[in-house]
C-alpha positions as CSV (number, residue, x, y, z in Angstrom):
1,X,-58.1,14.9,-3.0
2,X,-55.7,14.2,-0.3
3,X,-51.6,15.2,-0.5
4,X,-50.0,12.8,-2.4
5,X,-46.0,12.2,-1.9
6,X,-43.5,11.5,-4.5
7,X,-41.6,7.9,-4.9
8,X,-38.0,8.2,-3.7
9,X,-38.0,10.9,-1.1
10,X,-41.3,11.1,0.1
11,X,-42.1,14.8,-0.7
12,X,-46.0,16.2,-0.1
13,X,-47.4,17.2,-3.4
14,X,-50.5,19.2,-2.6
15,X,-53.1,19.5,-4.8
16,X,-54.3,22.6,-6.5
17,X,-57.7,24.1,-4.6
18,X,-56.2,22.0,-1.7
19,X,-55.2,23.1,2.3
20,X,-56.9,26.4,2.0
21,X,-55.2,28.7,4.9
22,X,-52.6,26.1,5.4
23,X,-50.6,26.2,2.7
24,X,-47.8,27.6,3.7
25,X,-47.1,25.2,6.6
26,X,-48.1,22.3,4.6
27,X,-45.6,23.2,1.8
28,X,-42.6,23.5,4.3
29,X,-43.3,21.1,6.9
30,X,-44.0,18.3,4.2
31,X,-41.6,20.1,1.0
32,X,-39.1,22.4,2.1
33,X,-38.1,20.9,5.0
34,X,-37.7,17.5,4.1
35,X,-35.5,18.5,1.2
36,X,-33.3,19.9,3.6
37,X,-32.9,16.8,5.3
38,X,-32.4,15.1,1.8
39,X,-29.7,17.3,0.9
40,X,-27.5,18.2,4.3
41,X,-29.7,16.2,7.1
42,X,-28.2,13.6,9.6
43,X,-29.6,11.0,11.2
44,X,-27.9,8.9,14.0
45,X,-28.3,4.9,14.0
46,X,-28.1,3.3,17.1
47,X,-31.1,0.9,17.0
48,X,-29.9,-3.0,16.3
49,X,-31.5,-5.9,15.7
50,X,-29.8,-9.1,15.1
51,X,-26.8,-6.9,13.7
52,X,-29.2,-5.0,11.5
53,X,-31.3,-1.9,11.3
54,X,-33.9,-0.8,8.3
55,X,-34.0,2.7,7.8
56,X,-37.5,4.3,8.6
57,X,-39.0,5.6,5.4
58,X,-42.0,8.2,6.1
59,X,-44.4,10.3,4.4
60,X,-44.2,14.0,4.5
61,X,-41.8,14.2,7.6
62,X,-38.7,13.2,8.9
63,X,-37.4,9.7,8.1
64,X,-33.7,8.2,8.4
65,X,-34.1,6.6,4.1
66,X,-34.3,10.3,3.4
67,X,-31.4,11.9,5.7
68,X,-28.1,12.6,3.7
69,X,-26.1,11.6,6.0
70,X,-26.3,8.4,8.2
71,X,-24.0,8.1,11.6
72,X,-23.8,4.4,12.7
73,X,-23.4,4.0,16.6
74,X,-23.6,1.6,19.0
75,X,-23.9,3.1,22.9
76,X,-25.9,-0.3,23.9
77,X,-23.4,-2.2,22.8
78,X,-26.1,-3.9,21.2
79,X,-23.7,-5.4,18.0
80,X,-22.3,-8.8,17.8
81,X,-20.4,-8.8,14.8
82,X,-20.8,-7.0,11.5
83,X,-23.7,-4.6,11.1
84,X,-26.1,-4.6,8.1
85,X,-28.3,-1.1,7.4
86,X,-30.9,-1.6,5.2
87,X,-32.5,1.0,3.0
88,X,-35.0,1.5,0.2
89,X,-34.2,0.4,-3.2
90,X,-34.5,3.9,-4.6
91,X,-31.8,6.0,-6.2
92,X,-30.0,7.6,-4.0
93,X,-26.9,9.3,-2.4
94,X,-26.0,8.8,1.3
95,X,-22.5,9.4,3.5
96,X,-21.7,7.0,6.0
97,X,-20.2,7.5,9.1
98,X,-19.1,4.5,10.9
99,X,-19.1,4.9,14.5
100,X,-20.6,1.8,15.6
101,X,-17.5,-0.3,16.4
102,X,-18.0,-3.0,14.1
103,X,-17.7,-2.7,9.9
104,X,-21.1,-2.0,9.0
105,X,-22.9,-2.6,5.0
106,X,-25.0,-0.3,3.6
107,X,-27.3,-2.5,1.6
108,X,-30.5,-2.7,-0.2
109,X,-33.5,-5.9,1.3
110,X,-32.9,-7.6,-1.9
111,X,-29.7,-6.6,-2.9
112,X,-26.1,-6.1,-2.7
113,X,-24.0,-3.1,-0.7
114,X,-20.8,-1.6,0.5
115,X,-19.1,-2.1,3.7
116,X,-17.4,0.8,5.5
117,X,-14.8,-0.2,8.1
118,X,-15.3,0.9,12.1
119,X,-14.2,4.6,11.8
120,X,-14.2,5.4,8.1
121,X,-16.4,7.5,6.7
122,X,-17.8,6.7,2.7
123,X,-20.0,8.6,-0.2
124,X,-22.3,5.6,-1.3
125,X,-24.9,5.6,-4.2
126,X,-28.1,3.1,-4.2
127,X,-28.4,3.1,-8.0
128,X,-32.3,1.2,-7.4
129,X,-30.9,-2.1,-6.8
130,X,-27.6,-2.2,-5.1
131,X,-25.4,0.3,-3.0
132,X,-22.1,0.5,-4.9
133,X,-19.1,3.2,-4.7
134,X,-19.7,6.5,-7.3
135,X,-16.6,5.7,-8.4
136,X,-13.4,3.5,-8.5
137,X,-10.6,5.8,-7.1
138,X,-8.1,5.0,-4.7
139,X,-9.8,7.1,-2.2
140,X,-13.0,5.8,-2.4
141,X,-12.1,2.6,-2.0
142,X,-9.8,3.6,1.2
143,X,-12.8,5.3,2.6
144,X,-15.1,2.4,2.8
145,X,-12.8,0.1,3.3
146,X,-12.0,-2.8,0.7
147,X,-14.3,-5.4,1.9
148,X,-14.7,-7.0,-1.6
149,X,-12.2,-9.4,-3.4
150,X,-10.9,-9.6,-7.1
151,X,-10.8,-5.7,-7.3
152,X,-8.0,-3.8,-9.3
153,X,-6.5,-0.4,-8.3
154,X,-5.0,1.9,-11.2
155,X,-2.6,4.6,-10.7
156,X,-2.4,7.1,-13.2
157,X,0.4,7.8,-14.8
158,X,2.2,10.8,-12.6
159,X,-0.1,10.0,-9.7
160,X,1.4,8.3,-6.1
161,X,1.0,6.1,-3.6
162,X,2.5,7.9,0.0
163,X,3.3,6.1,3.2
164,X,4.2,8.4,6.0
165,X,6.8,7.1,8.2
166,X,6.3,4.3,9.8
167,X,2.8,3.1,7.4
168,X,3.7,-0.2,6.4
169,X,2.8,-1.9,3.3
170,X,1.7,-5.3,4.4
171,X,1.6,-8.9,2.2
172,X,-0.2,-11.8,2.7
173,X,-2.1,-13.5,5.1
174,X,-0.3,-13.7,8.0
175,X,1.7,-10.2,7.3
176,X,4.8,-11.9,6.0
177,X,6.2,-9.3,4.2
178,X,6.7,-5.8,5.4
179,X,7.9,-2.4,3.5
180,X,8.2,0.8,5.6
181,X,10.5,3.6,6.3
182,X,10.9,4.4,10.0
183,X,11.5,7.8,9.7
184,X,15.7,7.2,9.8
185,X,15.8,3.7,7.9
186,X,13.8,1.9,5.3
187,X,13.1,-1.8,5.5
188,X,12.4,-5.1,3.5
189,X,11.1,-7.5,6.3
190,X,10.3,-11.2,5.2
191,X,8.7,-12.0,8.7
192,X,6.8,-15.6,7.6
193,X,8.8,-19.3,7.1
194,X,9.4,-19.2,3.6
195,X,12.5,-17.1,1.6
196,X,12.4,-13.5,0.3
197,X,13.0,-14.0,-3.9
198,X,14.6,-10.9,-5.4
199,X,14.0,-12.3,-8.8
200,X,14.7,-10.4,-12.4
201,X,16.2,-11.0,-16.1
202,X,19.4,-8.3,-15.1
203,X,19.3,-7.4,-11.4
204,X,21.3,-4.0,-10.3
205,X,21.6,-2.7,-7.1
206,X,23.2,0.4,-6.0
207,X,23.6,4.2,-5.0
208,X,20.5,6.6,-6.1
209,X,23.0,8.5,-7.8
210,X,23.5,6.1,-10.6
211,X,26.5,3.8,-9.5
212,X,25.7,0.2,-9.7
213,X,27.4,-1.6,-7.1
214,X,25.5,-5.6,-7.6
215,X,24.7,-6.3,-11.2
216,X,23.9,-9.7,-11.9
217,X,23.2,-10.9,-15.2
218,X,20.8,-13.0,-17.2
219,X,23.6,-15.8,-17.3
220,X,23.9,-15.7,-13.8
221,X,27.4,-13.7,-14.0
222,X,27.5,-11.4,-10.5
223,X,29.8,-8.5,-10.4
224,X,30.6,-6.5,-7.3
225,X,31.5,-3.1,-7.2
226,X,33.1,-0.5,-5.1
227,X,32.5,3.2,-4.6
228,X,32.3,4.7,-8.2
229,X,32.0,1.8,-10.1
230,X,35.1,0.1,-10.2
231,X,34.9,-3.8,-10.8
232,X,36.3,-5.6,-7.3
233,X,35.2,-8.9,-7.9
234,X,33.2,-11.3,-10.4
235,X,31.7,-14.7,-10.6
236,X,32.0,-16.9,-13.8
237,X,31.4,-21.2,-14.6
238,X,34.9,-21.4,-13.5
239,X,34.8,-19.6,-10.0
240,X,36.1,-16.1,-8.7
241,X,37.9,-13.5,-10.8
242,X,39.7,-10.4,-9.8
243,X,40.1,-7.6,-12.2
244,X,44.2,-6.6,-12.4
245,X,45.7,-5.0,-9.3
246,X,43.1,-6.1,-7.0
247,X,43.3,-8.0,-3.9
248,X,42.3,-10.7,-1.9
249,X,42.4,-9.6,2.0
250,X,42.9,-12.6,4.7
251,X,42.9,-10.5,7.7
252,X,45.4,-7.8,7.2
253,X,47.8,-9.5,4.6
254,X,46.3,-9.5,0.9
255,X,46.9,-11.9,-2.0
256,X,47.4,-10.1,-5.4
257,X,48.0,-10.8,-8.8
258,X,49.3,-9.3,-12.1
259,X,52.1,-8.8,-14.6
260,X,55.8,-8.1,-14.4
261,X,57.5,-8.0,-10.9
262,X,55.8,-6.9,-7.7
263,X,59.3,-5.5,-6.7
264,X,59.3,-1.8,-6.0
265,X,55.1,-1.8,-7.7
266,X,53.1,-3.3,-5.4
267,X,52.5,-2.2,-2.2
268,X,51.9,-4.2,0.7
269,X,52.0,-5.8,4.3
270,X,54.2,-8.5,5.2
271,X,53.3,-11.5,4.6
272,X,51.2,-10.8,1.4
273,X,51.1,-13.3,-1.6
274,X,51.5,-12.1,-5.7
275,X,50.5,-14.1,-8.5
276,X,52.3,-13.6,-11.6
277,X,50.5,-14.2,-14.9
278,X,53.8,-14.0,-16.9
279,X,56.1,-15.2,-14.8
280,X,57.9,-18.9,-14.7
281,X,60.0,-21.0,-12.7
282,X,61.0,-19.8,-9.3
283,X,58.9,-16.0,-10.3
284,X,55.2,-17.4,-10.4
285,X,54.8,-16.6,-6.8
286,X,56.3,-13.8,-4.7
287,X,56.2,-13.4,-0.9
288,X,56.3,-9.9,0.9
289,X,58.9,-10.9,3.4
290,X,60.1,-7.8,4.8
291,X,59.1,-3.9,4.5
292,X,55.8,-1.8,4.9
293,X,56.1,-0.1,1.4
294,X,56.6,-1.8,-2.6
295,X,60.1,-3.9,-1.9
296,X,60.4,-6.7,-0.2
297,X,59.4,-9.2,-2.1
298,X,60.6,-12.9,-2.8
299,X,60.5,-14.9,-5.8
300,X,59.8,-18.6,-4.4
């Protein structure tokens, strides 16, 4: 009976009474070696046709189907566009090296595969029907490159996402939107025609230490802040309010409002304004007229 090989990687399987004297060589020329090559051989791919190349499948010696690892080149420049490598529809477990310039898929005749961009590198399975990633992490999908659409990456809980300076996270089509650090400065860029929207039901902005210098709240209320916390300034229905003892600045005079006399309390610049809530006629409104300290100031 002659050797017979097995399905997927094309082992001999001698028969007993079989190769008398030759056993040995048959057993590693068409066994041992060949599952050497199935488990740690490479073969190099830089045969194209039409943007494609089948892998060789053969019997009881070397073959490119059977090699564990597959580097795609292209020295004759012999691509166009996209490359396609075709290989059995058997189960099995190939990396990809993509060398050849030009994304390249790993698929089987009849069905569907991966694509691994030019210069990654990707751990594929051919499950007997279709090439498909072992797995949905991050980092497989990274390694072949996300060719497909309408797929959804989860981040564990504790796990992260790191940009090294100067890796920008890029939205839409036409790279609109930018995120990156530079290495000294971080950046929101809004590059395209239409408006960056900072939208939320309470928005806060401020120090990573805790003090929130913008808060604006569901009602549309804004309140600005300065250094620890301290209210400066406000928006309501009705316009601009300033909390008590706080200024307006118009260059270097300030306008400022408040309770009881300004007179020897309130220091200021000449020609400063204060606006008194409790005052009445003729000390509503005082005038710094003369003085760089707290006196000075003029009823009108």
């Amino acid at each position: 009976m002659a050797t017979q090989y097995s399905t997927i990687l094309k082992l001999g399987l001698p028969v007993q009474g079989q190769l008398d004297g030759t056993w040995g060589d048959e057993v590693n020329n068409k066994v041992t070696s060949m599952v050497e090559e199935a488990i740690a051989g490479r073969r190099v791919i830089n045969s194209w046709v039409g943007d494609s190349h089948t892998l060789t499948v053969v019997e009881g010696a070397s073959s490119e189907s059977r090699a564990a690892i597959l580097t795609l080149t292209d020295t004759g420049t012999a691509l166009g566009g996209a490359a396609t490598v075709i290989c059995p529809a058997n189960s099995k477990i190939f990396v990809v090296q993509n060398s050849c310039g030009q994304a390249a898929t790993l698929k089987t005749a009849a069905g569907t595969g991966i694509s691994v961009t030019t210069g990654g590198t990707a751990l594929l399975v051919c499950d007997g029907t279709n090439v498909v990633l072992p797995s949905a992490t991050l980092e497989n999908v990274l390694d072949a490159g996300n060719s497909t659409s309408g797929k959804d990456i989860v981040v564990s809980a504790g796990d992260d996402v790191t940009f090294s300076d100067s890796s920008i996270a890029i939205f839409g089509a036409s790279s609109d939107l930018k995120i990156y650090h530079s290495g000294s400065n971080s950046y929101i860029d809004e590059v395209g025609t239409g408006s960056l929207f900072i939208r939320g039901i309470d928005i806060q902005m401020g120090t990573p230490f805790g003090a929130a210098n913008f808060v604006m709240d569901v009602d549309g209320a804004i309140d600005l802040k300065h250094g620890s916390g301290a209210l400066a300034i406000s928006t309501s229905a009705t316009g601009v309010d300033l909390p008590a003892g706080k200024a307006i600045k118009v260059g270097t005079p300030s306008i400022y409002s408040g309770s009881g006399t300004p007179e020897s309390s309130q220091t200021a610049v000449v020609g400063s304004l204060y606006m008194r809530s409790d005052g009445g006629a003729s000390t509503s409104l005082y005038v710094k007229e003369s003085g760089s300290g707290n006196t000075g100031w003029v009823a009108k």
